[in-house]
C-alpha positions as CSV (number, residue, x, y, z in Angstrom):
1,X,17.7,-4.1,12.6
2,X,19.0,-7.2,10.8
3,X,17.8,-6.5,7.7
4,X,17.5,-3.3,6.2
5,X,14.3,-1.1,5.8
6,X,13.5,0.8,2.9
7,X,13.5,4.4,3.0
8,X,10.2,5.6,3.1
9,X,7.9,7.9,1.8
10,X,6.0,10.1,4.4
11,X,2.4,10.6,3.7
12,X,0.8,12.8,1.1
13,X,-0.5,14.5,4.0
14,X,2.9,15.6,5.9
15,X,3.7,17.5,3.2
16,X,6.4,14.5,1.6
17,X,6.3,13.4,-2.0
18,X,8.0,10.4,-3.7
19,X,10.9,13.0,-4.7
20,X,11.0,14.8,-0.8
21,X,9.8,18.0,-2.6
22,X,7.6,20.2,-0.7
23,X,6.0,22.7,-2.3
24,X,8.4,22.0,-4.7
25,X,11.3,23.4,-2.7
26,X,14.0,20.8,-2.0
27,X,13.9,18.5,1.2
28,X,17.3,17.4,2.5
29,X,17.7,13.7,2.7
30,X,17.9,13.5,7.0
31,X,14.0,14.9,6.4
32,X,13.0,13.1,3.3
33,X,13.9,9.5,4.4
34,X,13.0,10.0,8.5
35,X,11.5,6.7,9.5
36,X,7.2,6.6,9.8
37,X,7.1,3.2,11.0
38,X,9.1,0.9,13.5
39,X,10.2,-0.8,10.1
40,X,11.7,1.9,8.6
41,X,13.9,2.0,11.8
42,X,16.9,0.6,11.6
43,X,20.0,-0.7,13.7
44,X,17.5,-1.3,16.6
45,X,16.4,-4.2,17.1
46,X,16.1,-4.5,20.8
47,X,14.0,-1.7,21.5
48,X,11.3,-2.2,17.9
49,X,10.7,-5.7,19.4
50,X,9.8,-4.8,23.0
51,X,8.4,-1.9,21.8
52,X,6.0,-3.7,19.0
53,X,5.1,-6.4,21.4
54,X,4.0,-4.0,24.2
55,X,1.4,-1.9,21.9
56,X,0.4,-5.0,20.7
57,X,-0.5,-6.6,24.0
58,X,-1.6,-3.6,25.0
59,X,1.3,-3.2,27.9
60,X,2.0,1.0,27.9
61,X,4.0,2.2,30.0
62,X,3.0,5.9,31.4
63,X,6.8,7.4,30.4
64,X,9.1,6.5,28.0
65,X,12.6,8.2,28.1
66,X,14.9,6.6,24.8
67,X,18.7,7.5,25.1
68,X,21.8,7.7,22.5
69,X,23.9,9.4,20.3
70,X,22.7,12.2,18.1
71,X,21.1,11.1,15.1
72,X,20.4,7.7,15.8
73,X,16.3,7.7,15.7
74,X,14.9,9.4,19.7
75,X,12.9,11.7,17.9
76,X,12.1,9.6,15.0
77,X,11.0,6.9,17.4
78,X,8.9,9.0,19.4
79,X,6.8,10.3,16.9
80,X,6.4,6.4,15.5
81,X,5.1,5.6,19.1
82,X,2.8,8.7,19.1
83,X,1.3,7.5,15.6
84,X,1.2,3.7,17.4
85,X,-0.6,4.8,20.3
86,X,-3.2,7.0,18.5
87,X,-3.8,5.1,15.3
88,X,-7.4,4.4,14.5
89,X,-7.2,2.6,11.1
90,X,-8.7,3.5,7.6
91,X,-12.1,2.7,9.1
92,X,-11.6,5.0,12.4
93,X,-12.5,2.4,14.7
94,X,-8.4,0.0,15.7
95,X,-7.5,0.3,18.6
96,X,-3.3,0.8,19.4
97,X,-1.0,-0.8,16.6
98,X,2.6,-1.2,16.0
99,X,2.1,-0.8,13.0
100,X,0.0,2.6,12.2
101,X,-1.8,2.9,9.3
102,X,-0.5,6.1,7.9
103,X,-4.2,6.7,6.3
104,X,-6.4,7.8,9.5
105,X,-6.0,11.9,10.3
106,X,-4.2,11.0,13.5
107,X,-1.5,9.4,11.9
108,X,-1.7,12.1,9.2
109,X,-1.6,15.2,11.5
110,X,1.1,13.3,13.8
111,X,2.9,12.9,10.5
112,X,2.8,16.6,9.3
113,X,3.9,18.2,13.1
114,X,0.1,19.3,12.9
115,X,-1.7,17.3,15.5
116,X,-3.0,19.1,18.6
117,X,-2.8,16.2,21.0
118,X,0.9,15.4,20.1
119,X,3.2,18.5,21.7
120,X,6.8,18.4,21.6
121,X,9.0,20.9,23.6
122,X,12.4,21.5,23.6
123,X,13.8,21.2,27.0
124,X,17.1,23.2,25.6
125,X,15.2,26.1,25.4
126,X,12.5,25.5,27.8
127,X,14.6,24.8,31.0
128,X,12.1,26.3,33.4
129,X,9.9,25.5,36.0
130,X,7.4,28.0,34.8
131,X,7.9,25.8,31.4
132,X,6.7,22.4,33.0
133,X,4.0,24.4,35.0
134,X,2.1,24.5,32.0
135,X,2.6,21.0,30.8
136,X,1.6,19.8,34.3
137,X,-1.5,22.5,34.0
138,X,-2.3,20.9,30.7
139,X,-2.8,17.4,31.4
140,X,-5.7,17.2,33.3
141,X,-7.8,18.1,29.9
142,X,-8.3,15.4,27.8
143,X,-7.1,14.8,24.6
144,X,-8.8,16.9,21.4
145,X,-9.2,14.6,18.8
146,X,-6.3,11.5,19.6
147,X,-6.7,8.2,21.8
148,X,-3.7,9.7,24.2
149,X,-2.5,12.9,24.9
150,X,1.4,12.8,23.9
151,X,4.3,14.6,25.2
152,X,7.3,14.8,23.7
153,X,10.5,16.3,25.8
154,X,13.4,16.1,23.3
155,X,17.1,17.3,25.3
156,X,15.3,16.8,28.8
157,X,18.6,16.5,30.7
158,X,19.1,20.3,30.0
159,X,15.3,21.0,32.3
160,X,16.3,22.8,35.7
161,X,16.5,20.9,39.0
162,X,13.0,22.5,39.9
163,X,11.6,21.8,36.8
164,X,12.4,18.2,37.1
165,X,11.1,18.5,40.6
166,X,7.7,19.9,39.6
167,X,7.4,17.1,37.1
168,X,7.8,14.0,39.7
169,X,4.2,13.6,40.8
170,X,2.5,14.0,37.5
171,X,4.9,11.6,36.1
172,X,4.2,9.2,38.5
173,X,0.7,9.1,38.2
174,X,-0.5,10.9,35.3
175,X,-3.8,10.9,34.0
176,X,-4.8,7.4,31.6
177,X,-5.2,9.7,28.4
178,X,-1.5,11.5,28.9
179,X,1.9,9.7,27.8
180,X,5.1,11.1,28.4
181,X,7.9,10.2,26.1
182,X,11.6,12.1,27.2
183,X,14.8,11.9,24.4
184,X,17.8,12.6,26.0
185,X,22.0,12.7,24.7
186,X,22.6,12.7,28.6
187,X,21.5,9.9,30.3
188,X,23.8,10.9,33.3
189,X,22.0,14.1,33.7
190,X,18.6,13.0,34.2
191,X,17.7,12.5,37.7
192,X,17.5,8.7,39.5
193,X,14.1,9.8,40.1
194,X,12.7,10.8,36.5
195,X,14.5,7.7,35.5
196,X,12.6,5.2,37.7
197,X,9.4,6.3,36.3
198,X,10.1,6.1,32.9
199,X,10.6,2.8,30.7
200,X,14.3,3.2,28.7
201,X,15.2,2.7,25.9
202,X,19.0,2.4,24.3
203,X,19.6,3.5,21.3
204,X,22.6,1.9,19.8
205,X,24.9,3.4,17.4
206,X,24.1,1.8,13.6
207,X,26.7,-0.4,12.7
208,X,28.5,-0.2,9.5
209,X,27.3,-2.6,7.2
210,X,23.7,-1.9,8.1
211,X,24.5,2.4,7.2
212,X,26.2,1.0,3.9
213,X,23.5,-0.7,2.8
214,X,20.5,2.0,3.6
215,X,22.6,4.6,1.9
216,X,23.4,2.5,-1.1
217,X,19.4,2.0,-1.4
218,X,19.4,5.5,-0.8
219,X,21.4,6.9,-3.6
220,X,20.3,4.2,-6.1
221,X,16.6,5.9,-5.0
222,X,18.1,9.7,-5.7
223,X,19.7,7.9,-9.7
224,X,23.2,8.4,-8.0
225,X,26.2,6.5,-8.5
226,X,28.7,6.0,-5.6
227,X,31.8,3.6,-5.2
228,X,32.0,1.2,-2.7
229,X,34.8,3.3,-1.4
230,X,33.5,6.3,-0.9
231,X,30.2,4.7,0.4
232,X,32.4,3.7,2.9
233,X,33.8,7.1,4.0
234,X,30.6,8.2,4.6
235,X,29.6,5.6,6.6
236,X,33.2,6.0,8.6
237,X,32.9,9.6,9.3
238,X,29.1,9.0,10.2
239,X,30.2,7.3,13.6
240,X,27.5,5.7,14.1
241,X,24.7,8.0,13.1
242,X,22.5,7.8,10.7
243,X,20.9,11.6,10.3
244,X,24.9,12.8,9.7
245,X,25.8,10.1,7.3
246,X,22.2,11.0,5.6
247,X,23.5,14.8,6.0
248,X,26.9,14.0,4.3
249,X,25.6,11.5,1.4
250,X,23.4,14.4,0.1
251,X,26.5,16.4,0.7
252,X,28.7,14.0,-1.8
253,X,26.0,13.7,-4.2
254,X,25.8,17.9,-4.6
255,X,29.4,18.1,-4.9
256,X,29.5,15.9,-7.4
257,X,26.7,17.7,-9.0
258,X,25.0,14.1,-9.6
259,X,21.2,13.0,-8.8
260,X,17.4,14.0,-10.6
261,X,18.5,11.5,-13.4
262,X,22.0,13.0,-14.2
263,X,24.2,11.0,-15.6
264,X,27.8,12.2,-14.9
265,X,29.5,9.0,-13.4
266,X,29.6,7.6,-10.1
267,X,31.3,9.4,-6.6
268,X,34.4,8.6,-6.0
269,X,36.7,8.1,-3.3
270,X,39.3,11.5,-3.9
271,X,35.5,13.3,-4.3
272,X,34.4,12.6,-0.6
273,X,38.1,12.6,0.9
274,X,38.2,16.1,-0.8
275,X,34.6,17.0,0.4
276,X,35.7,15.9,4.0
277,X,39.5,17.0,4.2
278,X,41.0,13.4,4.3
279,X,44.1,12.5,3.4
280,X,44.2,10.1,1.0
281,X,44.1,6.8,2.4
282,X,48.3,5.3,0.8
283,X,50.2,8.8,1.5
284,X,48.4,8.4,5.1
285,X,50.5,4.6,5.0
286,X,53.3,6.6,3.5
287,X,53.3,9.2,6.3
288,X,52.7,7.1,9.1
289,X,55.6,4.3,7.8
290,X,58.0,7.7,7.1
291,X,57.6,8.6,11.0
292,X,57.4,5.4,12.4
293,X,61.2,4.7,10.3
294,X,62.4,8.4,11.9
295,X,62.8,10.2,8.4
296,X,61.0,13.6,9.5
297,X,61.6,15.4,6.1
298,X,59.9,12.7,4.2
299,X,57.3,12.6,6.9
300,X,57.2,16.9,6.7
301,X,57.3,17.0,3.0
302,X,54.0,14.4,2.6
303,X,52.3,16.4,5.3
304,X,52.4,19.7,3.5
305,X,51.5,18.2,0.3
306,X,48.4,16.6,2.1
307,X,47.8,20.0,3.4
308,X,48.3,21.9,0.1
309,X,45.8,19.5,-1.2
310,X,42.5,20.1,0.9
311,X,43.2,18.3,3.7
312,X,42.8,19.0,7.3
313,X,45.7,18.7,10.3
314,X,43.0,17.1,12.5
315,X,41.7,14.9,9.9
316,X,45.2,13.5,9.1
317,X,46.5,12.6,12.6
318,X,42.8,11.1,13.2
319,X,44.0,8.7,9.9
320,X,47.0,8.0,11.5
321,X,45.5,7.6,14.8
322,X,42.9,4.7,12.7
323,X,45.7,3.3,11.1
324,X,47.8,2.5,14.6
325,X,44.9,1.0,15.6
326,X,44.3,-1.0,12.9
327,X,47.6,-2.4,12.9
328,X,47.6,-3.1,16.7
329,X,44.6,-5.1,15.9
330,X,45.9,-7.6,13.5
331,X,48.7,-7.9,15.7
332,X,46.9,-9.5,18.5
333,X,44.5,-10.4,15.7
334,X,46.2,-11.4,12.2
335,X,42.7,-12.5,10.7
336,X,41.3,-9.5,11.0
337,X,43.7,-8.3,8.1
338,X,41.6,-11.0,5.8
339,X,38.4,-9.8,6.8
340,X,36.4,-9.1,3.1
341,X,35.5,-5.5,3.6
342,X,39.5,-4.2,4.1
343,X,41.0,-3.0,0.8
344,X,43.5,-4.7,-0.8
345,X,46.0,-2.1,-0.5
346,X,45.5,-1.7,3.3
347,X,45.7,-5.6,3.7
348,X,49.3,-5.6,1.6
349,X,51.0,-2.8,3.9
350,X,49.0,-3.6,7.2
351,X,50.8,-6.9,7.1
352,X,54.0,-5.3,6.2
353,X,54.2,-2.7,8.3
354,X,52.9,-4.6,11.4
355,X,55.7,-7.2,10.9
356,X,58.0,-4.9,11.5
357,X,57.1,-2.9,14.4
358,X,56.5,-4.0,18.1
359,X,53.6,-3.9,20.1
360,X,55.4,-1.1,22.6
361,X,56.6,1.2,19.2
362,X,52.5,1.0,18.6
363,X,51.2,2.0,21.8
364,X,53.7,4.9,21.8
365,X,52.7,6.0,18.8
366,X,49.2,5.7,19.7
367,X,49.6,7.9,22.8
368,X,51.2,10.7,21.5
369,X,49.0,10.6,18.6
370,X,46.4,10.9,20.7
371,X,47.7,13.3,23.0
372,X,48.7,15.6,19.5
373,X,45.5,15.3,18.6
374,X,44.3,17.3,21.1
375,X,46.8,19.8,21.0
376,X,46.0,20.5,17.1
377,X,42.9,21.4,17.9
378,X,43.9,23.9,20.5
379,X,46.7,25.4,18.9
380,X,46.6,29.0,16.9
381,X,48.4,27.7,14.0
382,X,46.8,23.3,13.1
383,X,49.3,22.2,11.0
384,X,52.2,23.7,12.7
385,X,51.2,21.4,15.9
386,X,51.0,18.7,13.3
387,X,54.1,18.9,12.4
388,X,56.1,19.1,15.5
389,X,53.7,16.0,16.5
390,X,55.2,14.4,13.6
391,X,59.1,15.9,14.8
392,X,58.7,14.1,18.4
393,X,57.2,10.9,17.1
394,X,60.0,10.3,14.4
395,X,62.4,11.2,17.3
396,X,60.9,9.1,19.4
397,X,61.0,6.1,16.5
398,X,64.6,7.0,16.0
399,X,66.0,6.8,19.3
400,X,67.2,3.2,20.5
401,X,67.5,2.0,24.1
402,X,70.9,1.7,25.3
403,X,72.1,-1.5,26.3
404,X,72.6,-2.6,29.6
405,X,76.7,-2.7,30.7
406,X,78.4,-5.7,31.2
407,X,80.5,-6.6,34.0
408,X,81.6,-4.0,37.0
C-alpha cells in the first residue's frame, strides 16, 4: 500500500497482547505484528482494493488462489478474508465486511486458529487423494457456527495429480456456504484447470521504502533504536519479504541486546553486517576497485581480512555482484547516483570508479561474478573458490587486447 499501516495488535482473544506476550512467554515479531485487517496489509494495493470492493458489493467469488514469494501476506490474507466473510459485528447481526470487526466470536475464534468452520491444511504434508477425499466429504455439511464454511490450502501446488483431480468438480460448483481460498509459491505448478476456477491474486514483493518505514514504526513500538543504515540492511537482505525482514529486525534488536525499555544506544550498521556476514560496505569498494585494477594481492589480502572478520565468501561476491550492478546503472543512468537514499560514500566512488571502467570491463565482471557465485556455494572449501574467482577476474582486468597489425 501507499501509505503505511500500523502494526497491529491481535485481539485479546487470539491469545496477543500490546507487548506480543502470550502467557507471558515471548512472541517473535513475524507473529506479533501479522496483519488482522486488509489495512494492516501492506505493499498491496492491487489486490486490498478489488478485494475490499468485492465483499462490499457482495461479489464472492467460490475460490480464491493468491500467489508470491514467501513471506509476503498469502496466509495473512487468507485469514483476513475468512474474518471478512464471516464477520457478524458487535451486535451479531452485519452481514460480510471488509473491514471485520475484531469484537464478534467469529472474528475472535478465526483470530486465535480456534474456529471450527475455518480449516486450513497444509498441502506439503497432505499431498493425497485420500487427503482431499475428506475435504470434498466435508462440504456438504454446513457451517457450525460461521456465515461460510472456509478452506484454507496453504503450498497447494505440492497436492498430487489425483488429488487435484478429485478436487475439480467440487471446485467448480461447491456448495453456497463453502469458500475455497488456495496459497501457493508455485504458480507454475498448479494445474490450468484449478486455476480457471479460482479468482488470483498477485502478491507483489514489498518494495523498499514501504519495509523501511513499517520496521522503523516497528522498532520505535519495541523502545529500539536503529540507524538508518542498518535499517536499510535489513530491508536489503529481506528481498522483498516482509515475514524475513520482521524475522531479521528481531534478530538485530537481540544481538544488540536492546528493546523492553533498554536503553543501550541505537543498532548500528557493523552490528547487522556482523549479524548477517557482510562485508563492510568501503573495503567491498576497495576489493572490487583492487580486482577490477588487476592487483590480486591487495585484492587476496582484503578478502581474508573480510573473512577473518565474520564475513561470509557468498555474502562478499553477492556485494560485489550489487556493486557491478550499481555502477552499470549509473552508467546508462548517471542520475541515479543522486538519487537521496544512496550514501554519500557510495555516490563519491560510484562516480569515480564508473568513469573509469567501460561498459564491456562491467559486464565481464558481472558474469563471472555470477558464474563464481555459484561455484562458492558448491565448492568444499567457500573462500578458497572466492579467491581463485578473485585470481581470474584480476587476470582477466589485467590482460589488454592486442592491437590489430598494420600493413602486410
Amino acid at each position: 500500500m501507499t501509505e503505511t499501516a500500523p502494526p497491529e495488535t491481535p485481539p485479546a482473544s487470539s491469545g496477543g497482547s500490546p507487548k506480543g506476550s502470550e502467557g507471558g512467554s515471548y512472541q517473535v515479531f513475524a507473529r506479533k505484528y501479522r496483519p488482522y485487517t486488509f489495512a494492516g496489509l501492506i505493499g498491496q494495493d492491487a489486490m486490498v482494493r478489488t478485494l475490499t470492493n468485492a465483499i462490499g458489493a457482495d461479489r464472492l467469488a467460490q475460490a480464491y488462489i493468491l500467489t508470491g514469494v514467501r513471506g509476503v501476506g498469502k496466509t495473512s490474507t487468507a485469514r483476513i478474508i475468512a474474518r471478512a466473510l464471516n464477520c457478524t459485528g458487535p451486535d451479531g447481526k452485519d452481514g460480510p465486511t471488509p473491514e471485520p470487526c475484531g469484537e464478534c466470536e467469529n472474528c475472535r475464534a478465526i483470530a486465535g486458529d480456534r474456529h471450527v468452520d475455518v480449516l486450513e491444511m497444509d498441502a506439503a504434508s497432505r499431498t493425497g487423494i485420500d487427503d482431499i477425499r475428506e475435504v470434498i466429504d466435508s462440504v456438504r455439511y454446513r457451517p457450525t457456527m460461521a456465515r461460510f464454511k472456509i478452506y484454507i490450502i496453504d503450498e497447494v501446488h505440492m497436492l498430487s495429480k489425483p488429488a487435484f483431480n478429485a478436487l475439480l468438480k467440487t471446485l467448480e460448483e461447491p456448495p453456497e456456504h463453502v469458500k475455497f481460498i488456495f496459497a501457493t509459491t508455485e504458480i507454475r505448478k498448479v494445474p490450468v484447470t484449478v486455476l480457471s476456477r479460482c479468482q488470483r491474486f498477485d502478491l507483489r514483493r514489498v518494495d523498499m521504502e514501504t519495509l523501511s518505514a513499517h520496521f522503523a514504526g516497528i522498532a520505535e513500538k519495541e523502545d529500539a533504536k536503529i540507524s538508518d543504515v542498518a535499517l536499510r540492511l535489513i530491508v536489503r537482505a529481506a528481498d522483498g519479504s516482509v515475514r524475513d525482514g520482521l524475522s531479521l529486525l528481531d534478530q538485530a534488536i537481540s544481538h544488540a541486546g536492546q528493546g523492553a525499555g533498554k536503553e543501550d544506544g541505537e543498532i548500528t550498521e557493523a552490528e547487522v553486517r556482523a549479524m548477517l556476514g557482510l562485508a563492510d560496505r568501503s573495503k567491498s569498494f576497495m576489493l572490487l576497485e583492487a580486482v577490477l585494477v588487476g592487483d590480486v594481492v591487495q585484492a587476496l589480502d582484503l578478502l581474508d581480512r573480510l573473512y577473518r572478520e565474520g564475513a561470509d565468501p557468498a555474502a562478499v561476491l553477492g556485494d560485489l555482484l550489487e556493486i557491478t550492478h550499481w555502477l552499470t546503472r549509473i552508467k546508462v543512468a548517471p542520475d541515479a547516483a543522486d538519487a537521496p537514499q544512496v550514501p554519500e560514500m557510495e555516490r563519491v566512488r560510484g562516480k569515480d570508479m564508473e568513469s573509469r571502467l567501460t561498459m564491456a570491463a562491467l559486464a565481464r565482471t558481472w558474469q563471472m561474478l555470477l558464474k563464481g557465485l555459484q561455484e562458492v556455494r558448491l565448492a568444499p572449501s567457500p573462500i578458497q573458490a572466492a579467491e581463485m574467482i578473485l585470481v581470474r577476474l584480476a587476470h582477466a582486468a589485467s590482460c589488454r587486447p592486442r592491437k590489430k597489425r598494420s600493413g602486410g
